[in-house]
C-alpha positions in Angstrom: 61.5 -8.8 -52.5 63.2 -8.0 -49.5 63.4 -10.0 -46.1 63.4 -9.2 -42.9 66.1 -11.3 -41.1 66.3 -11.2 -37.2 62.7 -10.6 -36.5 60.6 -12.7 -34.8 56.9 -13.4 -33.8 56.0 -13.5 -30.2 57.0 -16.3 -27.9 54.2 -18.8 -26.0 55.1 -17.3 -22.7 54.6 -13.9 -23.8 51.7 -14.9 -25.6 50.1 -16.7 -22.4 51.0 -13.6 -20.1 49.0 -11.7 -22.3 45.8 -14.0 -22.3 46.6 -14.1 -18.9 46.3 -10.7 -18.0 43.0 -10.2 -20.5 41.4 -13.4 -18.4 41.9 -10.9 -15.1 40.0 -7.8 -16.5 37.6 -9.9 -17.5 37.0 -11.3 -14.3 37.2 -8.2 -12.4 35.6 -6.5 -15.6 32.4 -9.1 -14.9 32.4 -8.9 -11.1 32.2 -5.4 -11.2 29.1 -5.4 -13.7 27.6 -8.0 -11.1 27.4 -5.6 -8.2 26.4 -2.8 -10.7 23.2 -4.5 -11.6 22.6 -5.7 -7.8 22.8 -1.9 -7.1 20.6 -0.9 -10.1 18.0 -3.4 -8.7 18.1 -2.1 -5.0 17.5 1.2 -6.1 14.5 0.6 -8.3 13.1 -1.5 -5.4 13.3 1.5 -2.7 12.4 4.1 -5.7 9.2 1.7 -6.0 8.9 1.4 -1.9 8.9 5.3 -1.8 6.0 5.9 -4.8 3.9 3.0 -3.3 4.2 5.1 0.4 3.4 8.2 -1.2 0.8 6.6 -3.5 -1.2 5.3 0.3 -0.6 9.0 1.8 -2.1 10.4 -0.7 -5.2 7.9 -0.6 -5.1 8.2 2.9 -5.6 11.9 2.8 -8.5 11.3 0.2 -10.6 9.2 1.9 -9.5 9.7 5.7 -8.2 6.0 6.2 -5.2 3.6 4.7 -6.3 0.9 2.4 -6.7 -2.4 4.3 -4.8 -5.6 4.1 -7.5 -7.2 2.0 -7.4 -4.3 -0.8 -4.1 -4.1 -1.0 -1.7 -2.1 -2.9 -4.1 -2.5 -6.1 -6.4 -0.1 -4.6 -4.2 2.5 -5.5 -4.8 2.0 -9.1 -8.8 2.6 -8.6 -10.7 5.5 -8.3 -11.9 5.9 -5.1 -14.7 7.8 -3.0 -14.4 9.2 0.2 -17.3 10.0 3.0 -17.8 13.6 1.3 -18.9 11.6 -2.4 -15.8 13.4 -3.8 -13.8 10.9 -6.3 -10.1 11.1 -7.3 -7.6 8.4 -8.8 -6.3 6.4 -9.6 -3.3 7.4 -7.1 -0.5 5.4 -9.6 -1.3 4.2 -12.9 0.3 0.8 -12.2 1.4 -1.3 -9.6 5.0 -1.5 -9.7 6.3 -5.4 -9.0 10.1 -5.7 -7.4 12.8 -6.1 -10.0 13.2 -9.3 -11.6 16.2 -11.6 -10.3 18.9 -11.5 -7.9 20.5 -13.4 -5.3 18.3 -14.1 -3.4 15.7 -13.0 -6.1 12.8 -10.3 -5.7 9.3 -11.6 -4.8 6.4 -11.7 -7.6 4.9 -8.3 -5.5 5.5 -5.7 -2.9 4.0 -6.9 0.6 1.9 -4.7 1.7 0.3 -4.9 5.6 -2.2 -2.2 6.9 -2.2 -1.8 11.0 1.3 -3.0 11.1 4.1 -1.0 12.7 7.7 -0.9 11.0 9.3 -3.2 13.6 6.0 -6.2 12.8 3.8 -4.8 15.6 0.3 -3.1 15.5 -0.5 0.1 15.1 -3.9 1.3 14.0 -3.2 3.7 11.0 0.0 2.2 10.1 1.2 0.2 7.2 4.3 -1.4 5.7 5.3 -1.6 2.0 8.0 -3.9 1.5 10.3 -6.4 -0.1 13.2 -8.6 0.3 15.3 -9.6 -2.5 19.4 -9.0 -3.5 20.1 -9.8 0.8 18.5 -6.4 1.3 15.1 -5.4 2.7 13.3 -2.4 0.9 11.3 -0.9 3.6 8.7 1.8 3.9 10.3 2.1 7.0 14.3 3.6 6.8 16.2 1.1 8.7 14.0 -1.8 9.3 15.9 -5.2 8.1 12.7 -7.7 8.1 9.7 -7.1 5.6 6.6 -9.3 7.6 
């Protein structure tokens, strides 16, 4: 049996350095995934904002006028008649809903205003689709920071 003389384990100083330095990438390690998923949320919310605008063009074009207030965004997922008789739809399969949480967290549903002009005003023929969550606004609108 042979023995190994002059070798040692590591020291409690080097061993604390070390769970120091692992407790550090952690923490970065965990902020970084933080503002990854903060991202990942924004994006989905304007990838939604964009399909729901497309979704009411489309409509629009269909049966000459936007949907109103009252109908909503769920009118998109109807089939729908215009003045001619002509039918076509549903325009989406399903109405998205804004990502779940976030700081501040995502609504329940997309707001969705007919008449309404980007800035809040009226405008006959105009809509909003929008949504406020993650201390960002999701706008049908680029560059409008308040969803009414």
């Amino acid at each position: 049996m042979r023995h190994l003389r002059g070798t040692r384990g590591f020291t409690l100083v080097e061993l604390l350095i070390v769970v120091a330095i692992i407790g550090i990438l952690a923490a970065i390690s965990f902020a970084l995934y933080v503002n990854v998923q903060a991202r990942g949320r924004i994006g989905r919310a304007n990838a939604d904002v964009r399909t729901l605008t497309s979704a009411v063009g489309i409509y629009s074009a269909h049966t000459g006028t936007i949907p109103t207030t009252a109908q909503g965004l769920a009118v998109l997922a109807q089939i729908a008649t215009n003045a001619k008789g002509d039918t076509a739809g549903p325009f989406l399969n399903a109405i998205p809903v804004p990502p779940g949480g976030g700081a501040p967290a995502w609504p329940s549903a997309y707001v969705y205003q007919a008449d309404t002009a980007p800035g809040g005003g009226g405008a006959p023929s105009r809509y909003v689709v929008c949504a406020t969550g993650d201390g960002v606004v999701a706008h049908s609108a680029s560059g409008t920071s308040t969803c009414p």
